[in-house]
C-alpha positions in Angstrom: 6.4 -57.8 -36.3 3.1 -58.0 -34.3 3.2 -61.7 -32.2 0.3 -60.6 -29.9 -2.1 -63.6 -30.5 -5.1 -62.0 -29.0 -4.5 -58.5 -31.4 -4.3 -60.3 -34.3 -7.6 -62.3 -33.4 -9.2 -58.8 -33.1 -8.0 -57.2 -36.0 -9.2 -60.7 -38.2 -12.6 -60.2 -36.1 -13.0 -56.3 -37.2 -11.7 -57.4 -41.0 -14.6 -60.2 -41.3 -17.3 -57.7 -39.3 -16.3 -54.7 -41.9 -16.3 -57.4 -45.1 -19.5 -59.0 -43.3 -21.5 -55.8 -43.9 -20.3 -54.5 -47.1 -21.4 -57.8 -48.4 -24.9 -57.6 -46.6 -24.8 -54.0 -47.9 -24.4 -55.3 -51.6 -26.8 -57.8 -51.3 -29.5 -55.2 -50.2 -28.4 -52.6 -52.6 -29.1 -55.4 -55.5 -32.1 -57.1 -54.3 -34.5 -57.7 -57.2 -32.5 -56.7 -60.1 -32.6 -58.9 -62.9 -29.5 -59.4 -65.7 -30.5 -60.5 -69.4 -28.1 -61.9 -72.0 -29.1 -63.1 -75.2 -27.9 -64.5 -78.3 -28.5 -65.0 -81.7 -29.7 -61.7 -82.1 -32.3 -62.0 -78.7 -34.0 -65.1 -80.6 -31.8 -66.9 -77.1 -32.3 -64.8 -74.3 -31.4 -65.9 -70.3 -32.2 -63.5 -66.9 -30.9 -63.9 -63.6 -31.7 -62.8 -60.3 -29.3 -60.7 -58.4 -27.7 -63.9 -56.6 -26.6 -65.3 -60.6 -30.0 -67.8 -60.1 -31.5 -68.6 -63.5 -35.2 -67.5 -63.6 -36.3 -66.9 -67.1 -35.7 -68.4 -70.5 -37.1 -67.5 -73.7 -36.0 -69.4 -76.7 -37.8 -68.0 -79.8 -39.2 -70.6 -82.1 -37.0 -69.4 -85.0 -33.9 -70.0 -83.1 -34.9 -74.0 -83.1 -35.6 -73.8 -86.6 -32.2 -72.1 -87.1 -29.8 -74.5 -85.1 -28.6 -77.9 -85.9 -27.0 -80.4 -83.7 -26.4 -79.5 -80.3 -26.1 -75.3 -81.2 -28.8 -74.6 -79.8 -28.1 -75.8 -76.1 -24.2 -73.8 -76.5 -26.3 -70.4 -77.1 -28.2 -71.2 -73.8 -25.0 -72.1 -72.0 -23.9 -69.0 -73.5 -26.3 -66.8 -72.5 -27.3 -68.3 -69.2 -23.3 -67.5 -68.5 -23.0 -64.4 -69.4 -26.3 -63.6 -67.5 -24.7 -64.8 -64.5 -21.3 -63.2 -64.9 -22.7 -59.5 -65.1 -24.9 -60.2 -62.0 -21.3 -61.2 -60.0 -19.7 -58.8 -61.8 -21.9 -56.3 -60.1 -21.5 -57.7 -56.9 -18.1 -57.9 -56.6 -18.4 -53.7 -57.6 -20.5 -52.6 -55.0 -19.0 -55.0 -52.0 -15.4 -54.0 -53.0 -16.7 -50.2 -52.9 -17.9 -50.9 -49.2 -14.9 -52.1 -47.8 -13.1 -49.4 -48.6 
């Protein structure tokens, strides 16, 4: 069992350097994408930036018409959720990929 204080610092060091880029790497690689999810057939429909932000909505007029009580504002949960899943979904991918 390694006790040397001073290699272990290092090797933590190298690990956060080497994690460091493939995360930097990731980012870069994704800069500017954009993920939609929608719902109730795209009349709900939510798109994030590469980073999971929210930066568009679109909520068809039929949609309000369609939902009673507080429907509508689950599909946007919904959607805004999923939106943001598939974006950190991606990222998680692509950093993993570069540690190895």
């Amino acid at each position: 069992m390694e006790t040397d204080p001073v290699r272990k610092i290092r090797e933590f060091a190298e690990l956060v350097a080497r994690d460091g880029a493939a995360l930097v790497r990731a980012e870069g690689e994704l800069a500017g994408r954009r993920y939609t999810a929608s719902a109730r057939g795209g009349l709900v429909r939510a798109e994030v930036d590469h980073r999971a932000r929210l930066v568009g909505i679109h909520i068809d007029r039929a949609a309000v018409a369609r939902s009673r009580g507080g429907e509508l504002g689950a599909y946007i949960v919904e959607v805004v959720g999923q939106a943001r899943e598939e974006a950190r979904a991606e990222y998680r991918r692509l950093a993993r990929a570069g540690v190895r």
